[in-house]
PDB file of N, CA, C and O in Angstrom, chain B, residues numbered from 101:
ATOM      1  N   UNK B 101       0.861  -1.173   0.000  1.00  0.00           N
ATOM      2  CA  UNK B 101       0.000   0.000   0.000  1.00  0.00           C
ATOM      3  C   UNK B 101       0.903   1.231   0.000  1.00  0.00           C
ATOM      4  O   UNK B 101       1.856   1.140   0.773  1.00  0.00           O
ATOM      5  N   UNK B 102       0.810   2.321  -0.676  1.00  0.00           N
ATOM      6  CA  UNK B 102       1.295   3.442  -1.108  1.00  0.00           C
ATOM      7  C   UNK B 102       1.220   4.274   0.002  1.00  0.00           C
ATOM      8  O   UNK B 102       0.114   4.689   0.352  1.00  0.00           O
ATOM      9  N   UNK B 103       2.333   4.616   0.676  1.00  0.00           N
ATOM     10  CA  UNK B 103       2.363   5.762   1.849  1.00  0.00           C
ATOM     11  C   UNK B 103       1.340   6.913   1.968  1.00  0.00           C
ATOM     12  O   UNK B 103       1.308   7.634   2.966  1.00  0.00           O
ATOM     13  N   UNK B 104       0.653   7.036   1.103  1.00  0.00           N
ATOM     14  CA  UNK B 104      -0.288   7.909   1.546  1.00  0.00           C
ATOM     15  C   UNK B 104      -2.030   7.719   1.504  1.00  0.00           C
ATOM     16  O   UNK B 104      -2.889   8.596   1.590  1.00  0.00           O
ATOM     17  N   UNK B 105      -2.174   6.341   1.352  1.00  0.00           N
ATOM     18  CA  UNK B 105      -3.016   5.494   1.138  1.00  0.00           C
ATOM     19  C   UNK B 105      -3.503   4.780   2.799  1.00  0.00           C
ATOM     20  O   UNK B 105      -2.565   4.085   3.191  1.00  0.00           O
ATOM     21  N   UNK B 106      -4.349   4.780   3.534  1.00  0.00           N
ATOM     22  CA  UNK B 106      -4.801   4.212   4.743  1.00  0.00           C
ATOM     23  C   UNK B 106      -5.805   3.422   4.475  1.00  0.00           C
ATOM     24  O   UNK B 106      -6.441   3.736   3.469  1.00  0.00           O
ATOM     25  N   UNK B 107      -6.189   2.407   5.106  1.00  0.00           N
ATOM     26  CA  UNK B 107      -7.721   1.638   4.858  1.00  0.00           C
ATOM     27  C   UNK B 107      -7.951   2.121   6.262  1.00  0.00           C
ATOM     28  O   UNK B 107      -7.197   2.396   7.195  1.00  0.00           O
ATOM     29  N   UNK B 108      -9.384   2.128   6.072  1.00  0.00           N
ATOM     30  CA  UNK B 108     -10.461   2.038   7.767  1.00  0.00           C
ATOM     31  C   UNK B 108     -11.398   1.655   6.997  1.00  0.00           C
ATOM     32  O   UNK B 108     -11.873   2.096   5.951  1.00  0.00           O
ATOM     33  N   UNK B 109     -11.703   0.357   7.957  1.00  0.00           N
ATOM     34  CA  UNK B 109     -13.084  -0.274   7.792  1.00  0.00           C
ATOM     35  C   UNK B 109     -13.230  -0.510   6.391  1.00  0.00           C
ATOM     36  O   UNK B 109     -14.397  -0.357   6.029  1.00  0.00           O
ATOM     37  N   UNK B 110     -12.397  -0.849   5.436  1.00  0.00           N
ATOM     38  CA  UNK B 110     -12.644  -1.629   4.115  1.00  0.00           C
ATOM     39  C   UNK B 110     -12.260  -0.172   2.912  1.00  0.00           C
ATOM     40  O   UNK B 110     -11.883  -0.081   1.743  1.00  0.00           O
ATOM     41  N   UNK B 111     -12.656   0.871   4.130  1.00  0.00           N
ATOM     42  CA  UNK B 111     -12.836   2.133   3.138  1.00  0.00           C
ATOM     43  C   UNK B 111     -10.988   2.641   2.750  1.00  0.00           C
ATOM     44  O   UNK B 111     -10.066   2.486   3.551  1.00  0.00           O
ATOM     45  N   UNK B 112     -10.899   3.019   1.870  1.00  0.00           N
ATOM     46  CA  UNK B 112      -9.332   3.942   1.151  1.00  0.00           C
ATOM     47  C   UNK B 112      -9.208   5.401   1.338  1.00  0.00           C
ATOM     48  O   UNK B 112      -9.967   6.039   0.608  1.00  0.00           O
ATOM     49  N   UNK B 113      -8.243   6.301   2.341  1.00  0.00           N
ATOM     50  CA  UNK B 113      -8.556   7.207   2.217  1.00  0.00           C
ATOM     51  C   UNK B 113      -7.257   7.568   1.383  1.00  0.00           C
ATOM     52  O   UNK B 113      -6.231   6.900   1.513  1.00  0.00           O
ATOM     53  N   UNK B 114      -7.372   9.029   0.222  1.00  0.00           N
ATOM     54  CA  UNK B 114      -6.579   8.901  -0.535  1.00  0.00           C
ATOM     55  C   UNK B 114      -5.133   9.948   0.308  1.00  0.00           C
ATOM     56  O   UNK B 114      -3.955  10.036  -0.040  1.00  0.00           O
ATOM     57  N   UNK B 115      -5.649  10.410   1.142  1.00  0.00           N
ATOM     58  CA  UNK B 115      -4.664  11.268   2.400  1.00  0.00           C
ATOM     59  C   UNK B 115      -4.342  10.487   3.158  1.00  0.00           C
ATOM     60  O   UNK B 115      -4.807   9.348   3.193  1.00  0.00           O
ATOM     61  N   UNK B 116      -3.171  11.090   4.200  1.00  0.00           N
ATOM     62  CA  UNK B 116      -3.102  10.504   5.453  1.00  0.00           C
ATOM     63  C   UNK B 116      -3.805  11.013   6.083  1.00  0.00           C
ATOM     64  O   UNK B 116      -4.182  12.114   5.681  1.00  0.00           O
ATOM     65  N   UNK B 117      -4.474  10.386   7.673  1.00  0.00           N
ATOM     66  CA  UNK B 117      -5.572  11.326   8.200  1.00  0.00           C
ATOM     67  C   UNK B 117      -4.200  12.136   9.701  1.00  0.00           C
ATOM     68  O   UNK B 117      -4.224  11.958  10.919  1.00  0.00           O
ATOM     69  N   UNK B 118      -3.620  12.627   9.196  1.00  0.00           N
ATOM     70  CA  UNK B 118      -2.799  12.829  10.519  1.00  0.00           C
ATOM     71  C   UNK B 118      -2.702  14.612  10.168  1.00  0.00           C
ATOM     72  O   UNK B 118      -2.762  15.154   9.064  1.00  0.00           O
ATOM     73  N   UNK B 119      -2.570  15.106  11.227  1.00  0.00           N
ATOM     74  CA  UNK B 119      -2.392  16.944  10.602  1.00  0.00           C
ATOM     75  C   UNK B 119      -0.629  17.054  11.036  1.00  0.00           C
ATOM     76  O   UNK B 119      -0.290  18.176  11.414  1.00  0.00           O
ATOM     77  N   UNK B 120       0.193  16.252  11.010  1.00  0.00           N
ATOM     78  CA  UNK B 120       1.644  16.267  11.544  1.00  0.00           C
ATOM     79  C   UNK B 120       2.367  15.937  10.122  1.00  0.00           C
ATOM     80  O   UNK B 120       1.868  15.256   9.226  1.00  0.00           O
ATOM     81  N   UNK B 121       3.162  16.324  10.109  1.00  0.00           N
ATOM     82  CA  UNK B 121       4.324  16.828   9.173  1.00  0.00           C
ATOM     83  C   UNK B 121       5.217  15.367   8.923  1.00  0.00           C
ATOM     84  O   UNK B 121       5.326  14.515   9.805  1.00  0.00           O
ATOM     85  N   UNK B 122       5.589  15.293   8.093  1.00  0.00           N
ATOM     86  CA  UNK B 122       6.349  14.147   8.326  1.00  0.00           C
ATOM     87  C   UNK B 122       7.646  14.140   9.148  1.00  0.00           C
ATOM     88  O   UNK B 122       8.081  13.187   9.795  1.00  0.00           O
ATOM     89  N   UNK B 123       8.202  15.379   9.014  1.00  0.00           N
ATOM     90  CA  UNK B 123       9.544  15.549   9.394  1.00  0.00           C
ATOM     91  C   UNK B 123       9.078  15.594  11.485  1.00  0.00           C
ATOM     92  O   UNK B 123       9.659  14.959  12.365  1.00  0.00           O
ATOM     93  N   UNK B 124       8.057  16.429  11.627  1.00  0.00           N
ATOM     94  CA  UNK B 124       7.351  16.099  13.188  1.00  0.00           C
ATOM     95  C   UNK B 124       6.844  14.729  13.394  1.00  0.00           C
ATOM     96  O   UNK B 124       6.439  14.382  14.503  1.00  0.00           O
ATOM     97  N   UNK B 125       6.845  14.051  12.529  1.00  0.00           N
ATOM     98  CA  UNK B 125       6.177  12.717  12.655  1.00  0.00           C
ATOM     99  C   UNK B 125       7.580  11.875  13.131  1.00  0.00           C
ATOM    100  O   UNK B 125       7.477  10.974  13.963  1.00  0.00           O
ATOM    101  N   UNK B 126       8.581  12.149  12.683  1.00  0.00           N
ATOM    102  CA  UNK B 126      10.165  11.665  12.842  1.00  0.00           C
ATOM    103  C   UNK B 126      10.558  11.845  14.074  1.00  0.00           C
ATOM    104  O   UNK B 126      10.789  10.875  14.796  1.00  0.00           O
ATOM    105  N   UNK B 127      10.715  13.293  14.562  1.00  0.00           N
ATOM    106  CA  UNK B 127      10.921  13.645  15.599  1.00  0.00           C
ATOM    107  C   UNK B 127      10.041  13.046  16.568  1.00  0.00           C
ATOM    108  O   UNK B 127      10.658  12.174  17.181  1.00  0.00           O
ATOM    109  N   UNK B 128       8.857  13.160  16.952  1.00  0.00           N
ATOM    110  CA  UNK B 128       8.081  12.280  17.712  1.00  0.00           C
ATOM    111  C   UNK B 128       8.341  10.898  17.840  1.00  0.00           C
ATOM    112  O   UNK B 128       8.164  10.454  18.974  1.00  0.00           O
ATOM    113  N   UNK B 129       8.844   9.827  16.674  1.00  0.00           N
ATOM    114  CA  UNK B 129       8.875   8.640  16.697  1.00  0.00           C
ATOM    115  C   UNK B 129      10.338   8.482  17.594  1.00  0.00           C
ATOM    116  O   UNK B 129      10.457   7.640  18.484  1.00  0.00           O
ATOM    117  N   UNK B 130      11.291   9.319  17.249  1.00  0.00           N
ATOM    118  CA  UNK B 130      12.655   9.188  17.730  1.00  0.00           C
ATOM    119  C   UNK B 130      12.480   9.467  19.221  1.00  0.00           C
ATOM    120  O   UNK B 130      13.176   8.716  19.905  1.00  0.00           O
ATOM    121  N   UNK B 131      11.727  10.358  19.933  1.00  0.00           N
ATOM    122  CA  UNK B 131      11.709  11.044  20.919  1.00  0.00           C
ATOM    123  C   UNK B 131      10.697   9.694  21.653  1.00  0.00           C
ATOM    124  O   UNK B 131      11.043   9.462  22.811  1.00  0.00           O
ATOM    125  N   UNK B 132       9.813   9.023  21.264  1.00  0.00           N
ATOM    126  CA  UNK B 132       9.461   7.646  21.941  1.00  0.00           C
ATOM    127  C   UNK B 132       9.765   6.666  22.168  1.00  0.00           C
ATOM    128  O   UNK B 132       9.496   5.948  23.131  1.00  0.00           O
ATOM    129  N   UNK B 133      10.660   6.434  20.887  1.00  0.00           N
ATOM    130  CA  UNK B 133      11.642   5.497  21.016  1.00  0.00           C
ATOM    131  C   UNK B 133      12.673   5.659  22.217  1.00  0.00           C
ATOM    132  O   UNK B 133      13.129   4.661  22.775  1.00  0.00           O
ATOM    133  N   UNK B 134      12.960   6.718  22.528  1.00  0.00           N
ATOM    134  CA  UNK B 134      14.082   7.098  23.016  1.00  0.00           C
ATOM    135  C   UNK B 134      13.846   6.460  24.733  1.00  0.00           C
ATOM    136  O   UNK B 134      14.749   6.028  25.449  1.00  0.00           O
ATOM    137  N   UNK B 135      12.468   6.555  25.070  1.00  0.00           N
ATOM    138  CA  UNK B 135      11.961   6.620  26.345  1.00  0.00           C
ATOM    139  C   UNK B 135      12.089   4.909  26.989  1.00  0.00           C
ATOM    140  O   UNK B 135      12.138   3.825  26.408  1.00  0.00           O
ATOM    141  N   UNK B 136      12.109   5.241  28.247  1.00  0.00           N
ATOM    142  CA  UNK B 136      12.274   3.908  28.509  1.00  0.00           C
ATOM    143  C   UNK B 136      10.626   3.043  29.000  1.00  0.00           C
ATOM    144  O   UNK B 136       9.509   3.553  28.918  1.00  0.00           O
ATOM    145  N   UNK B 137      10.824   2.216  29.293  1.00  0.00           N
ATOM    146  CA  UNK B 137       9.408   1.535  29.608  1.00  0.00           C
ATOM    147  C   UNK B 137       8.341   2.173  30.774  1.00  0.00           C
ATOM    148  O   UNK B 137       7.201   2.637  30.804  1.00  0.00           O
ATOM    149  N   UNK B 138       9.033   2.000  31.356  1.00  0.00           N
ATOM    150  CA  UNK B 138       8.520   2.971  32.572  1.00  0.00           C
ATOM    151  C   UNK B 138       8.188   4.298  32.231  1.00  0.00           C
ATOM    152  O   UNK B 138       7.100   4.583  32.734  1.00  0.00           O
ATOM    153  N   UNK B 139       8.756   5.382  31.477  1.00  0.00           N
ATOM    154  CA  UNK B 139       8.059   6.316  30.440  1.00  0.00           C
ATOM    155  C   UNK B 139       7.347   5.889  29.848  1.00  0.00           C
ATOM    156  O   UNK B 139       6.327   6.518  30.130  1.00  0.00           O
ATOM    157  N   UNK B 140       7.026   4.935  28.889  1.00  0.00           N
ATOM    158  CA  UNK B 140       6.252   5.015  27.977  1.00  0.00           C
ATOM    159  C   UNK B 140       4.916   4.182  28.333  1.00  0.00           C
ATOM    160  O   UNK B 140       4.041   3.892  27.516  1.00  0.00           O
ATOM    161  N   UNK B 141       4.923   3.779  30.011  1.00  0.00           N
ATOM    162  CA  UNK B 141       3.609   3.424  30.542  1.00  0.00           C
ATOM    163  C   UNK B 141       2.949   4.629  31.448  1.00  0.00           C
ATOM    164  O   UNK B 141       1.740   4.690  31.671  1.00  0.00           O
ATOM    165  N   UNK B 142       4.044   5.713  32.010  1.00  0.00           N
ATOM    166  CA  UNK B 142       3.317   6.888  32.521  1.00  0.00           C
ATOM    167  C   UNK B 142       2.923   7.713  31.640  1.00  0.00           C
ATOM    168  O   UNK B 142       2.251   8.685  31.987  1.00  0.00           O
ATOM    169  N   UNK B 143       3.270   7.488  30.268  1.00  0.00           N
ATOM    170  CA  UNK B 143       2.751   8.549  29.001  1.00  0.00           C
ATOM    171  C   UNK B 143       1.736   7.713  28.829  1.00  0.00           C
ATOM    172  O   UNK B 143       0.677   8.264  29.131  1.00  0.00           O
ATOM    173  N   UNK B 144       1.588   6.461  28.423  1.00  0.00           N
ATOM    174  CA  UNK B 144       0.008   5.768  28.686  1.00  0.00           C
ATOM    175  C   UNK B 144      -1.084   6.014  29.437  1.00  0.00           C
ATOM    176  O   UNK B 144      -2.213   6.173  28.971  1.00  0.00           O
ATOM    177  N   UNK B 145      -0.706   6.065  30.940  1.00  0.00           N
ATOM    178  CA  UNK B 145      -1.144   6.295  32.032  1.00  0.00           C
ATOM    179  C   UNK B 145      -2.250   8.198  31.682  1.00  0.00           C
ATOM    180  O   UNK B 145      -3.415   8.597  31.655  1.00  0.00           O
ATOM    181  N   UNK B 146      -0.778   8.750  31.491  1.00  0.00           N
ATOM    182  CA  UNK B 146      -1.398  10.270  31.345  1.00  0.00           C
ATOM    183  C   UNK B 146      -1.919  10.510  30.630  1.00  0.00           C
ATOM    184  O   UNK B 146      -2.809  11.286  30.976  1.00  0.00           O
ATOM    185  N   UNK B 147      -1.927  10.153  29.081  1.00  0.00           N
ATOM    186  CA  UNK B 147      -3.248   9.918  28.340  1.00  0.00           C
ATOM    187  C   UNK B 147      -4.354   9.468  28.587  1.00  0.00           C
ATOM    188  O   UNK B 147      -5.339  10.091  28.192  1.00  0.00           O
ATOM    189  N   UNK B 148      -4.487   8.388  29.232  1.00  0.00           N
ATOM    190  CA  UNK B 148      -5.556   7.469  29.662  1.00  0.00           C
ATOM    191  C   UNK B 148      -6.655   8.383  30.645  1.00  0.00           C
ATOM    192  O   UNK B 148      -7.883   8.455  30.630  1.00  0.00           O
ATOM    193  N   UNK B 149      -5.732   8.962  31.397  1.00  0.00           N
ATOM    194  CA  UNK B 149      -6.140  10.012  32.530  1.00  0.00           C
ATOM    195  C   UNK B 149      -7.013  11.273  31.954  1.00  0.00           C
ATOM    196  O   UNK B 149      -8.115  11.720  32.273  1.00  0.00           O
ATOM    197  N   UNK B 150      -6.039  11.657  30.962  1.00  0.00           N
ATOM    198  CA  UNK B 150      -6.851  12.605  29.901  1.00  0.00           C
ATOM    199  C   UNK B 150      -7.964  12.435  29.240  1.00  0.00           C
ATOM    200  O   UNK B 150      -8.863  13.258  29.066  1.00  0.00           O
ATOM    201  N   UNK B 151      -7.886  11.276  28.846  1.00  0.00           N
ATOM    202  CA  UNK B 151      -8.974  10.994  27.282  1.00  0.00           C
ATOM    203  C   UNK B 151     -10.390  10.760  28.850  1.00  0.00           C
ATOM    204  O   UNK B 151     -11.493  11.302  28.782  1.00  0.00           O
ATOM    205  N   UNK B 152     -10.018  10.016  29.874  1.00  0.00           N
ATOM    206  CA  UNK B 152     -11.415   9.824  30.422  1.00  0.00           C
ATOM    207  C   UNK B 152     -11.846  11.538  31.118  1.00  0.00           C
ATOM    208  O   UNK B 152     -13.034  11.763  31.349  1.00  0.00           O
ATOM    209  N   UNK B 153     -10.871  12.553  31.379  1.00  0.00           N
ATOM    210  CA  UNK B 153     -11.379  14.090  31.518  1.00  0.00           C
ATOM    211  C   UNK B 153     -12.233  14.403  30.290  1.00  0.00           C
ATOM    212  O   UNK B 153     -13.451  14.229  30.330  1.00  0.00           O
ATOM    213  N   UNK B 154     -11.852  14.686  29.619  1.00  0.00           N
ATOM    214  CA  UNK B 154     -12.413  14.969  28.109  1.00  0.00           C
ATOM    215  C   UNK B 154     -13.978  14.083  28.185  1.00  0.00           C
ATOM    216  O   UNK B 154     -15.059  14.669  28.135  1.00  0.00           O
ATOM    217  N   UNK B 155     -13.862  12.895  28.288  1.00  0.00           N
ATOM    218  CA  UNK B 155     -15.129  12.146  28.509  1.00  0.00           C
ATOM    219  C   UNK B 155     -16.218  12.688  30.007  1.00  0.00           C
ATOM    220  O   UNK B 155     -17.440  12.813  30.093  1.00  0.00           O
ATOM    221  N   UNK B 156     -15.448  12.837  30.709  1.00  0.00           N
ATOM    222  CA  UNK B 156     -16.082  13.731  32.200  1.00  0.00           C
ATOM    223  C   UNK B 156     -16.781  15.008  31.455  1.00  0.00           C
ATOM    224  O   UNK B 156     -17.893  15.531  31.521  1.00  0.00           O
ATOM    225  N   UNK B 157     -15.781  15.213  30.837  1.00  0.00           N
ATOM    226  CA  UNK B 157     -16.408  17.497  30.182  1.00  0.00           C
ATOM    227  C   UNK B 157     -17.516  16.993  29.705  1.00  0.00           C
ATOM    228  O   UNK B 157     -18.595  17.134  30.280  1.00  0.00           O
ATOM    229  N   UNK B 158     -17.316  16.149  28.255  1.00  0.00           N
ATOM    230  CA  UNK B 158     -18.552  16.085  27.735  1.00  0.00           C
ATOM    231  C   UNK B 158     -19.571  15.844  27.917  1.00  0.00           C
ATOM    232  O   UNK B 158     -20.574  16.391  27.460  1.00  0.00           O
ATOM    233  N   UNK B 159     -19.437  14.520  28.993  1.00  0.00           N
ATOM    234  CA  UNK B 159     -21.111  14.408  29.383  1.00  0.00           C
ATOM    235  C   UNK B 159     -21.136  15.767  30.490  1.00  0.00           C
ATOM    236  O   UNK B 159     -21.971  16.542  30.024  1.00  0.00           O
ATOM    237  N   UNK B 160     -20.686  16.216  31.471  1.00  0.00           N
ATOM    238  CA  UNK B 160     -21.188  17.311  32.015  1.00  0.00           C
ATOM    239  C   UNK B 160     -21.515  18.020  30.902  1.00  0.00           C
ATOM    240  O   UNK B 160     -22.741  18.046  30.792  1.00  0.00           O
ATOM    241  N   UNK B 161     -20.948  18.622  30.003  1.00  0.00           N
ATOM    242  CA  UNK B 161     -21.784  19.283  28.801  1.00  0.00           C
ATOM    243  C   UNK B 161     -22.875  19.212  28.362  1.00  0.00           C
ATOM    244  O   UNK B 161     -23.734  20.093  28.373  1.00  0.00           O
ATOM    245  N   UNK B 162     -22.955  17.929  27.842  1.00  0.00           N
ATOM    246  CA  UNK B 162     -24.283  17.366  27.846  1.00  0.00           C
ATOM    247  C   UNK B 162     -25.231  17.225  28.856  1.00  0.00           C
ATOM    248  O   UNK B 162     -26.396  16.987  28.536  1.00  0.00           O
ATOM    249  N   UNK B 163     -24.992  17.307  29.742  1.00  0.00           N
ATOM    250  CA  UNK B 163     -25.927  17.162  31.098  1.00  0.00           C
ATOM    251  C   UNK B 163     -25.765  17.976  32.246  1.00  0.00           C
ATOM    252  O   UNK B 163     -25.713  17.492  33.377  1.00  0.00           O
ATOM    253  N   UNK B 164     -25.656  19.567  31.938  1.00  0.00           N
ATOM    254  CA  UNK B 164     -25.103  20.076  33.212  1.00  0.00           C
ATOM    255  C   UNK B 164     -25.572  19.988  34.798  1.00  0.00           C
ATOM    256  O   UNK B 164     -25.086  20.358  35.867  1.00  0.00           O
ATOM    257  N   UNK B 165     -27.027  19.157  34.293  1.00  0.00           N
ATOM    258  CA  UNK B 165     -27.974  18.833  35.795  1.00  0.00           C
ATOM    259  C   UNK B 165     -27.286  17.306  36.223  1.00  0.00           C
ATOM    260  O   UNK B 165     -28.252  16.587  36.481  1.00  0.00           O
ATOM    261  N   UNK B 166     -26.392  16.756  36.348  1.00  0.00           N
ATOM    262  CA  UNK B 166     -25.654  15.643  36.554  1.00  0.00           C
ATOM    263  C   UNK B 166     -25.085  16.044  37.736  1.00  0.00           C
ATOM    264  O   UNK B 166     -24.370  17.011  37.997  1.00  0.00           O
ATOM    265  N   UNK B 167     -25.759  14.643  38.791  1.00  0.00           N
ATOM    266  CA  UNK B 167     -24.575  15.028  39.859  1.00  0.00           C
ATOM    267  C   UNK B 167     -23.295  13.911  39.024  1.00  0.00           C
ATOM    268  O   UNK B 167     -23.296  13.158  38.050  1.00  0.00           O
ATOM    269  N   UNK B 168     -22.114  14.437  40.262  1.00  0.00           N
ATOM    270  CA  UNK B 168     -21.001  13.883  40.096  1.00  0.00           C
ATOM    271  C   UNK B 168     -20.852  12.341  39.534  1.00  0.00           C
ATOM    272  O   UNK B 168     -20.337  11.695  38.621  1.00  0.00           O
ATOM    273  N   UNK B 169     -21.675  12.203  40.733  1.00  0.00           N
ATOM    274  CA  UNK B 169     -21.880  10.039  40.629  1.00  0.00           C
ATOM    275  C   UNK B 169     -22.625   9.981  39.792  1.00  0.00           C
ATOM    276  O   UNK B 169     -22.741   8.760  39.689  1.00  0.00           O
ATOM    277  N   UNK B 170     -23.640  10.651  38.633  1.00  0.00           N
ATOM    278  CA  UNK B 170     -24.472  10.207  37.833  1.00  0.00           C
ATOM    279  C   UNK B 170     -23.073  10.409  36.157  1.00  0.00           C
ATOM    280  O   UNK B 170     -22.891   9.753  35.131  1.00  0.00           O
ATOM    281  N   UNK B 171     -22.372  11.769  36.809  1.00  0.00           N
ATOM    282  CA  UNK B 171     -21.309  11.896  35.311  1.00  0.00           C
ATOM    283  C   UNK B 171     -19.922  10.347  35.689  1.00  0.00           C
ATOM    284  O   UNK B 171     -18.949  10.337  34.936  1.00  0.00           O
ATOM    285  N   UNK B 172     -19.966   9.661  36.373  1.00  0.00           N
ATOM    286  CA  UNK B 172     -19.330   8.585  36.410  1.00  0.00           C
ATOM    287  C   UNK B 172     -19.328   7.890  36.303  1.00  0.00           C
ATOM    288  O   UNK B 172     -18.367   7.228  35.909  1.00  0.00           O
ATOM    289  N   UNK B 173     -21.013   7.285  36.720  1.00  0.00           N
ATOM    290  CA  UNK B 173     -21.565   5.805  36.373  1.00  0.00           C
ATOM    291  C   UNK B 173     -21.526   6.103  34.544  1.00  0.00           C
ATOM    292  O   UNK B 173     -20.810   5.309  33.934  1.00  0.00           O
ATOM    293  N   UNK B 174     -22.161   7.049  33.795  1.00  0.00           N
ATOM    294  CA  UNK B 174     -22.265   7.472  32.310  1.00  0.00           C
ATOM    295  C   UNK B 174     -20.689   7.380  32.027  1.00  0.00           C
ATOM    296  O   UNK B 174     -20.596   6.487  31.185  1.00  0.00           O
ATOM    297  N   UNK B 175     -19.160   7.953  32.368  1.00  0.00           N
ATOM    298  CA  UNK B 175     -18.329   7.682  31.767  1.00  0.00           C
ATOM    299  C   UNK B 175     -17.688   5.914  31.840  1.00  0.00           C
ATOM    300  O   UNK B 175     -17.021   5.375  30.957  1.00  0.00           O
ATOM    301  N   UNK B 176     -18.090   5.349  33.026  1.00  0.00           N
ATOM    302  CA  UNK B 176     -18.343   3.966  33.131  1.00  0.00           C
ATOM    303  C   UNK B 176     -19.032   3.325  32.214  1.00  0.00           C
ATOM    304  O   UNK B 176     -18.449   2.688  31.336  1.00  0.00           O
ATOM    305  N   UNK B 177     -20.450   3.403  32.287  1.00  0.00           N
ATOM    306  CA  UNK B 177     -21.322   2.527  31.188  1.00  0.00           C
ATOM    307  C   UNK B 177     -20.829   3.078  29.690  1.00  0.00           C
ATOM    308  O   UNK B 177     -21.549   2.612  28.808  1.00  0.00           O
ATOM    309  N   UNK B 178     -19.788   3.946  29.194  1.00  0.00           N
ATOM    310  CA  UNK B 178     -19.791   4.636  27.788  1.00  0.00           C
ATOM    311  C   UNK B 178     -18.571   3.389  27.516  1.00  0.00           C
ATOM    312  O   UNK B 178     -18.535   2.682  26.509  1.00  0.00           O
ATOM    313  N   UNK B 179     -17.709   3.328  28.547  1.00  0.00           N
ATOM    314  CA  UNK B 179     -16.611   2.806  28.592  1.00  0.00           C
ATOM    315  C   UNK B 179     -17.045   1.294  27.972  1.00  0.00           C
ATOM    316  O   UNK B 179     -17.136   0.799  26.849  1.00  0.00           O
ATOM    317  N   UNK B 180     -17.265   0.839  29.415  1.00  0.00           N
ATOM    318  CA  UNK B 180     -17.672  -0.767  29.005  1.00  0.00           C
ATOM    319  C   UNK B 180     -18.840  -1.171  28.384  1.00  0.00           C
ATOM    320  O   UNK B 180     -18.800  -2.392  28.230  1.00  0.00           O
ATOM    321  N   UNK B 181     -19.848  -0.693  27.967  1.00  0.00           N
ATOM    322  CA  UNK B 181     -21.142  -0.885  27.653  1.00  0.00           C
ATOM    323  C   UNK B 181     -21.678   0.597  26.483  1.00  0.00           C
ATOM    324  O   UNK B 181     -22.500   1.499  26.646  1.00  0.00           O
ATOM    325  N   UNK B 182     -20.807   0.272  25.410  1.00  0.00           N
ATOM    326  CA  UNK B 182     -21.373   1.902  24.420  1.00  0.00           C
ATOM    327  C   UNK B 182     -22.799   1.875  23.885  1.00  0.00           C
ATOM    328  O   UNK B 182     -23.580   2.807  23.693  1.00  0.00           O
ATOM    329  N   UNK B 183     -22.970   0.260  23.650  1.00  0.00           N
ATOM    330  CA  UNK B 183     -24.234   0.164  23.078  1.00  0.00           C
ATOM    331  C   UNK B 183     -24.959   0.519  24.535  1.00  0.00           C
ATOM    332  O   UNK B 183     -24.527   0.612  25.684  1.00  0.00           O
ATOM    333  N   UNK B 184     -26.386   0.686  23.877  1.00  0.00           N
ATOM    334  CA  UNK B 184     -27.189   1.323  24.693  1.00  0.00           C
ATOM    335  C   UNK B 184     -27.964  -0.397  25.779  1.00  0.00           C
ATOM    336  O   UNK B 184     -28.604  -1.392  25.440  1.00  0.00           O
ATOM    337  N   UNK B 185     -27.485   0.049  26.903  1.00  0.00           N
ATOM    338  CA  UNK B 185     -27.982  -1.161  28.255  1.00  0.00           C
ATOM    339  C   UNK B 185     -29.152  -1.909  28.230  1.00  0.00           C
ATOM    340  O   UNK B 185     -30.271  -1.396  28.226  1.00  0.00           O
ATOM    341  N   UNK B 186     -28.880  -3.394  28.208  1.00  0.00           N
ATOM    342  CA  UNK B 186     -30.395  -3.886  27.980  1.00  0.00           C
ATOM    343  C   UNK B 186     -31.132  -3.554  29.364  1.00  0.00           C
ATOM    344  O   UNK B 186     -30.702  -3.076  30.414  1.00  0.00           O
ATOM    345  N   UNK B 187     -32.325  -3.960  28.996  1.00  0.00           N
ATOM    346  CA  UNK B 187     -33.655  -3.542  29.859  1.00  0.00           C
ATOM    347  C   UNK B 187     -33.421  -3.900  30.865  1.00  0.00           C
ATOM    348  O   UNK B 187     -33.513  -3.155  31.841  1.00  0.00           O
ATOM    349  N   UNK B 188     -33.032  -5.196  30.952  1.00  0.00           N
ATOM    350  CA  UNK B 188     -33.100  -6.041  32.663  1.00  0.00           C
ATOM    351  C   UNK B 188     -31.377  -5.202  33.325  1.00  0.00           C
ATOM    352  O   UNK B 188     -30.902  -5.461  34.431  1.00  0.00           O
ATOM    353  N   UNK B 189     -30.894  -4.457  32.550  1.00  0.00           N
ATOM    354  CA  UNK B 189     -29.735  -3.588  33.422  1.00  0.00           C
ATOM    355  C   UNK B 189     -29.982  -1.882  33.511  1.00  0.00           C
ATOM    356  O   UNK B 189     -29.111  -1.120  33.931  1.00  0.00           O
ATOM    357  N   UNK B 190     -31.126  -1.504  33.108  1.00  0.00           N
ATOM    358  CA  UNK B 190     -31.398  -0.251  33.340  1.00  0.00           C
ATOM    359  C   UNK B 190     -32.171   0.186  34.596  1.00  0.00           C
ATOM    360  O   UNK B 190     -32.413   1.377  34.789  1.00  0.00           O
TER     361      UNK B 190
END
């Protein structure tokens, strides 16, 4: 497949979908490489930490009448359960 060619889901996109440079794409790869394990599970870690904030904002966004424990159980059930909860668990 031609470097600027990606599949998702069967589909061809004729771009890369990335907004990074190639020459920043280098630098980044070198600069991860570089890290040791233990870095590159607290850079896991701190992402992980992030992406579920971002998930906290939004449903408070979406729901600014949410208490706390209602925006947690929702970033919980989004997590493990996206499809929508059968009956006998609602």
């Amino acid at each position: 497949m031609p470097a600027a060619e990606f599949t998702y889901r069967g589909t061809i996109f004729p771009v890369p979908m990335s907004d990074t440079s190639p020459d920043a794409q280098a630098v980044q790869l070198r600069i991860q490489w570089s890290l040791s394990g233990e870095q590159r599970l607290l850079q896991a870690w701190e992402m992980s930490l992030f992406a579920r904030e971002l998930g906290r904002q939004r449903i408070r966004y979406e729901h600014p009448d949410w208490s706390e424990a209602s925006i947690e159980r929702e970033l919980l059930r989004l997590a493990f359960f996206p499809a929508p909860l059968p009956a006998r668990l609602r």
